[in-house]
C-alpha positions in Angstrom: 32.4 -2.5 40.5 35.3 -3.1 37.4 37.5 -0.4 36.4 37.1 0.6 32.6 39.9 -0.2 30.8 41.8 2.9 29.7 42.8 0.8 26.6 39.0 0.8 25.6 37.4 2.8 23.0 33.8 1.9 22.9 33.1 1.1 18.6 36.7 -0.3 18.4 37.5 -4.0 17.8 39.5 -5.3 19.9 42.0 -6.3 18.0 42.3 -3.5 14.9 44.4 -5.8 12.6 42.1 -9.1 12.6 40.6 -11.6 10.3 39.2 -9.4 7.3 35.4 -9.5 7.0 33.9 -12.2 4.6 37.1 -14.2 4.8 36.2 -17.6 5.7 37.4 -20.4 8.0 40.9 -22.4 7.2 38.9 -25.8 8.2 35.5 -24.9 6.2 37.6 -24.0 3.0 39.3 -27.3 3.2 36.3 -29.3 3.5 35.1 -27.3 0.3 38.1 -28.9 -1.4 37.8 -32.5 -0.3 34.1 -32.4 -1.2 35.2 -30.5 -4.6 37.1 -33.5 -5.5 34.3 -35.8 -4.7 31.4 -34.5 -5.5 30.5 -36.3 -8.9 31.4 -39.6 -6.5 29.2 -37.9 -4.0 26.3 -37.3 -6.5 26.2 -40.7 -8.3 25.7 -42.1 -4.6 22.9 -40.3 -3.8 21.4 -40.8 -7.2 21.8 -44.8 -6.9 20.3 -44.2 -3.0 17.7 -42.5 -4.8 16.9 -44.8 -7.0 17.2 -47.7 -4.7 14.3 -45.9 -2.7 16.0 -44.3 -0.2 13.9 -41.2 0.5 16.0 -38.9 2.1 18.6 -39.4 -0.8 15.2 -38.9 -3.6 14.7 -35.4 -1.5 18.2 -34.4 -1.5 18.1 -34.7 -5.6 14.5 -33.5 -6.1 15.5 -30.4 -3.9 18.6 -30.0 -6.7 16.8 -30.1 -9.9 14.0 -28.6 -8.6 14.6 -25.2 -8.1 12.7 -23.5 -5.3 9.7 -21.7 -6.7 10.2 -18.0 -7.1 7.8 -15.2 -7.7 6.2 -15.4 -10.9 4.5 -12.6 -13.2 0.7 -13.0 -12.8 -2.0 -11.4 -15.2 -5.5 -10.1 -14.2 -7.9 -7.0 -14.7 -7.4 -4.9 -11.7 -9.6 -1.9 -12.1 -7.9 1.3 -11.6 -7.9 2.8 -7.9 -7.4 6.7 -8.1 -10.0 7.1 -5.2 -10.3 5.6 -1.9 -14.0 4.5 -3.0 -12.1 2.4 -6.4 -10.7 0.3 -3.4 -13.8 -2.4 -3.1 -13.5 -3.1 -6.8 -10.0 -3.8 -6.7 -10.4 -6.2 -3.3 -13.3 -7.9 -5.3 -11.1 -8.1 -8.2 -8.3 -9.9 -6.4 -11.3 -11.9 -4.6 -12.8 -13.0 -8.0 -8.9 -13.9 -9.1 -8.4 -16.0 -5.9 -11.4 -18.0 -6.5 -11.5 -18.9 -9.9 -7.7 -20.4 -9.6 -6.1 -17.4 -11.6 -3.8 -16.2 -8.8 -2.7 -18.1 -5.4 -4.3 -16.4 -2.1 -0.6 -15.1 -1.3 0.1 -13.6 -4.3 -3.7 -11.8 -3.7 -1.9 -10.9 -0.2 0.8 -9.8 -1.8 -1.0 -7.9 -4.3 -3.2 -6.0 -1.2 -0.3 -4.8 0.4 0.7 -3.0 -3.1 -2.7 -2.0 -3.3 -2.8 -0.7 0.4 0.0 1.5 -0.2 -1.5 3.1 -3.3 -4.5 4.2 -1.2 -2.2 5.3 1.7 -0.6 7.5 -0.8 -4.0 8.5 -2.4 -4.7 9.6 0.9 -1.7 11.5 1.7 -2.2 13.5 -1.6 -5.3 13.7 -0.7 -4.7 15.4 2.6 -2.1 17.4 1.2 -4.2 18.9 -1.4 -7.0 19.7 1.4 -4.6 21.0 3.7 -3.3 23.5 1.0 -6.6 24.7 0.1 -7.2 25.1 3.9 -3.8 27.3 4.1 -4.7 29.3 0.8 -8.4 30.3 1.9 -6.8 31.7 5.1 -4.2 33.4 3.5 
């Protein structure tokens, strides 16, 4: 069995007075530089590679002009849920929406999970409101 050291604080860096968080490495920050200075020699090389067929050098520039797809506002007629038993019209809503090509089936996933948590907080009103009423007719 070790001996603690009596030097040891548990939650205390070792060494108080270190590197300050978020600064970065002496080596990566002079890479940055060099490839600062080159990088329009850089990019015309891997355009020309690009255009010479070189595949890994047409992903490279494809994956820089073309962003990465984000979320995107999506229009469709959800009926309103303000009861547990609205819930089947809205999941054949966002059925109806999948199928016909209006919305992707993860945006309809990610439009059930918001859906989800409305009825969970339908319900928890819900069971509030019941629970008062309970509380009041013993009172």
């Amino acid at each position: 069995m070790t001996t603690p050291n009596p030097g040891f604080q548990p939650g205390q860096s070792g060494n108080p007075a270190g590197r300050l968080r978020g600064s970065r490495n002496r080596s990566t920050l002079a890479l940055e530089a060099i490839f600062e200075s080159e990088a329009e020699a850089l990019s015309r090389k891997a355009i020309e590679q690009a255009l010479a067929g070189d595949g890994g050098a047409m992903k490279l520039c494809l994956d820089r002009l073309l962003s990465p797809r984000r979320d995107r506002s999506i229009t469709f007629d959800l009926p309103t849920i303000e009861t547990a038993e609205d819930l089947p019209k809205a999941t054949a809503a966002l059925l109806r929406a999948v199928s016909s090509g209006q919305i992707t089936p993860s945006e309809a996933a990610d439009i059930g999970k918001a859906v989800s948590a409305h009825i969970d907080a339908i319900t928890a009103a819900d069971l509030s409101r019941r629970l008062a009423d309970i509380e009041g007719a013993r009172s």
